[in-house]
N, C-alpha and C positions, 0 to 999 in steps of 0.2 A: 706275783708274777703275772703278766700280761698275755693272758691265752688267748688266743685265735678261733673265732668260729667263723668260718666262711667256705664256699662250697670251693676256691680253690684256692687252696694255703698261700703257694706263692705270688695270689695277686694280694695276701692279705701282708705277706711278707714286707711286698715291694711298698704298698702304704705304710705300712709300720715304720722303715727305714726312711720314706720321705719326711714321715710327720717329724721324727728325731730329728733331721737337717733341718725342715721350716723352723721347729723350736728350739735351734739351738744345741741340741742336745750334744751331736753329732756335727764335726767341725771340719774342712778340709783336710785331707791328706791324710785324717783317721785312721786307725786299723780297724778291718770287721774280721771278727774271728766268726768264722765260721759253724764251731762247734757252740760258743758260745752264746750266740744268739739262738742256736733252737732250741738250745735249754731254755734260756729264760720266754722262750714263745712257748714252749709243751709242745714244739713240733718237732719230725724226723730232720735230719740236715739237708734231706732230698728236696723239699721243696725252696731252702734258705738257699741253696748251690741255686737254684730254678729263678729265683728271685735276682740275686746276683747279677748271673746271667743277663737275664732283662737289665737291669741299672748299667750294668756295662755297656751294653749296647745302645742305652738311651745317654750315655756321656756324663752318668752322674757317679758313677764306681768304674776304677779302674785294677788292673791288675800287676803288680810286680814278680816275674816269673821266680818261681820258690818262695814268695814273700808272701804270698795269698792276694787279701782284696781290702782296697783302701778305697775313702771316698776322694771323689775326682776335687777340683776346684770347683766351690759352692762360693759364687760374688755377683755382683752384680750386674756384670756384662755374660756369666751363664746364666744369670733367670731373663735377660734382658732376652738372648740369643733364641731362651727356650719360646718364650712368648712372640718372638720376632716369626721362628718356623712354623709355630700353631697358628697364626694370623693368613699366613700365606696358606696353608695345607687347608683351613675352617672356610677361608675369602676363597679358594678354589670350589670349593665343594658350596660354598652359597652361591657363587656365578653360576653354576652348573643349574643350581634348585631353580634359580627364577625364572628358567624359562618349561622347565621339566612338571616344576609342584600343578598339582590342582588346586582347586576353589579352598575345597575343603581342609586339605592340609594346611591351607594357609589360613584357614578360619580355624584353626587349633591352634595354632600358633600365634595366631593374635592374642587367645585368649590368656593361653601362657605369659606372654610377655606382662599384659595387662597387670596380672596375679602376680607378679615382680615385684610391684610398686606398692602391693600390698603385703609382703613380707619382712617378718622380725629377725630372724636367725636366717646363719649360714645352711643349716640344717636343710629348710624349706626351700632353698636359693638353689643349692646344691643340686638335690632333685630336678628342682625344676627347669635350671637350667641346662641338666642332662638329657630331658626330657625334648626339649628346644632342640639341640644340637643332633639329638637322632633324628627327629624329625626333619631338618636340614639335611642332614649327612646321607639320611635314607632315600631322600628325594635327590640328592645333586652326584654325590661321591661315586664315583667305581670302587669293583673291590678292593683295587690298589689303594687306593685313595683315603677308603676307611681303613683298609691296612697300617697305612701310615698313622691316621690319626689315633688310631686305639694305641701308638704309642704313648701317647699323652694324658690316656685316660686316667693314672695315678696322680701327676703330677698338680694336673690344676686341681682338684678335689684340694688335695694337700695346704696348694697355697692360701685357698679359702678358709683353711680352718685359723690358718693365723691373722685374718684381718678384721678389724672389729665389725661385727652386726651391719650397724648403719651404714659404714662404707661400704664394704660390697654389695649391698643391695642397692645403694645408689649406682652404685659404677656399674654395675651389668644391668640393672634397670635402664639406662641410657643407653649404654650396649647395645643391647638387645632393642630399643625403641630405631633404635636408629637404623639396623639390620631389617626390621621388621618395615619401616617406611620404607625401606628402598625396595623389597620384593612386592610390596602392594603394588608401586607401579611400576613392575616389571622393568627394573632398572639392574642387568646383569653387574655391568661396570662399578656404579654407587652402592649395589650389596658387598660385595665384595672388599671394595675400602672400607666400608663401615667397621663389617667384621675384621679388618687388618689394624683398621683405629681402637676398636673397641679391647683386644687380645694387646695391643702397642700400650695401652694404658695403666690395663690390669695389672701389664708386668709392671710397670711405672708405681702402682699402691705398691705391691708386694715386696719389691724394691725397697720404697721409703718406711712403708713398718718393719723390715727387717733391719735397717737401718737405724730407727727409732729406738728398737728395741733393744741393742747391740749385736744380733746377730748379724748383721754385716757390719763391716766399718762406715762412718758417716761419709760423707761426700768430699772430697779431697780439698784441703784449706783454701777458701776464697772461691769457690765454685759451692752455688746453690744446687739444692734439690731440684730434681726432675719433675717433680709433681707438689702439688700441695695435697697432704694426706686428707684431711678435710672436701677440697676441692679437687675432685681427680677432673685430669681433662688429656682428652682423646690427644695423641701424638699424631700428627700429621705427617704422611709421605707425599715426596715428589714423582711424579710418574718418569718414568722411563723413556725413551725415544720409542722404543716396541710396547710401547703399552702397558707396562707391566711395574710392580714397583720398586723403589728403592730405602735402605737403610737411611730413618731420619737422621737430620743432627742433632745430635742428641750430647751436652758435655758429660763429660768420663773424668 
């Protein structure tokens, strides 16, 4: 049995439910019994309901009145959407940073980034890329801002655990270099894309090894892959009349 030790159940819960959909385990339109899952965690149902809740409102669990709680549709165009909104809400909160950060934050976070390129495991990646993204968040974000973003704090952990080693530390290794250049020279605009390309991509790996894997279905006959899993490369947007961006084209 898979017991829980964490200082608060339900954000152990809501990881535990995502890893089950990254791997497969857990498939759309599932049933989640309620009772059942905090038996097999060693927790009360109070913090599994706490949990729920949260996936509900993050679009990944839905609810059938008298029926309980199912998983929402888990495909390719919601991990695409999910990473579409994290781009925008991370690209908001780094335009914000490069003109706000000092010297010094941004000499931490050089060094982070650096320390990327020298990582084996998701493990290490993980951390450090949490580590990055506060530093970001804390210098650019309002509270609203971080509000929104802690929505997403389970998810991408998640998606990193299904992607092999070497890929992910390339892909946010470049991520991140490219984020990182554009606040060196105080470039609102180009941080801001970076981080919208770099979140457009990730979803684009996550995507294609789930894909790989069979936890999604493969790419609809006669229409290639999004990405080459080996070679991940940043999806480009086209800007807006107001400045701002839009959904790439991207085939479906």
């Amino acid at each position: 049995m898979a017991r829980l030790n964490r200082e608060k159940t339900s954000d152990a819960v809501v990881s535990h439910i995502l890893g089950l959909l990254f791997e497969g385990e857990l498939r759309s339109h599932d049933r989640l019994d309620l009772t059942q899952l905090a038996e097999s965690l060693g927790v009360s149902t109070v913090p599994v309901r706490e949990a729920l809740l949260v996936l509900e409102r993050d679009g990944v669990v839905m609810t059938h009145y008298h029926r309980g709680y199912f998983v929402a549709p888990f495909d390719a165009t919601t991990i695409r959407d999910h990473f579409d909104l994290y781009g925008e809400l991370a690209g908001a909160a780094v335009r914000k940073a490069v003109t706000t950060m000092d010297d010094a934050t941004l000499r931490v976070i050089g060094e982070k980034v650096r320390e990327l390129d020298r990582m084996s495991s998701t493990g290490d990646l993980e951390r450090a890329s949490q580590q990055i993204l506060w530093l970001l968040n804390h210098a650019g974000a309002s509270v609203r801002l971080k509000a929104l973003l802690r929505s997403f704090d389970a998810f991408v952990p998640a998606s990193l655990r299904i992607v092999p080693d070497h890929l992910a530390v390339k892909t946010f290794g470049r991520g991140f270099r490219e984020v990182f250049r554009a606040i060196q020279v105080r470039d609102p605009k180009r941080a801001e894309q970076a981080m919208i390309d770099h979140c457009l991509a990730w979803g684009e790996v996550v995507v294609s090894v789930l894909q790989d894997r069979g936890t999604l279905p493969p790419p609809s006959a006669g229409m290639s892959a999004n990405v080459d899993v080996d070679v991940p490369a940043p999806v480009k947007r086209a800007p807006r009349a107001n400045g701002r961006n839009v959904q790439p084209s991207i085939p479906r």
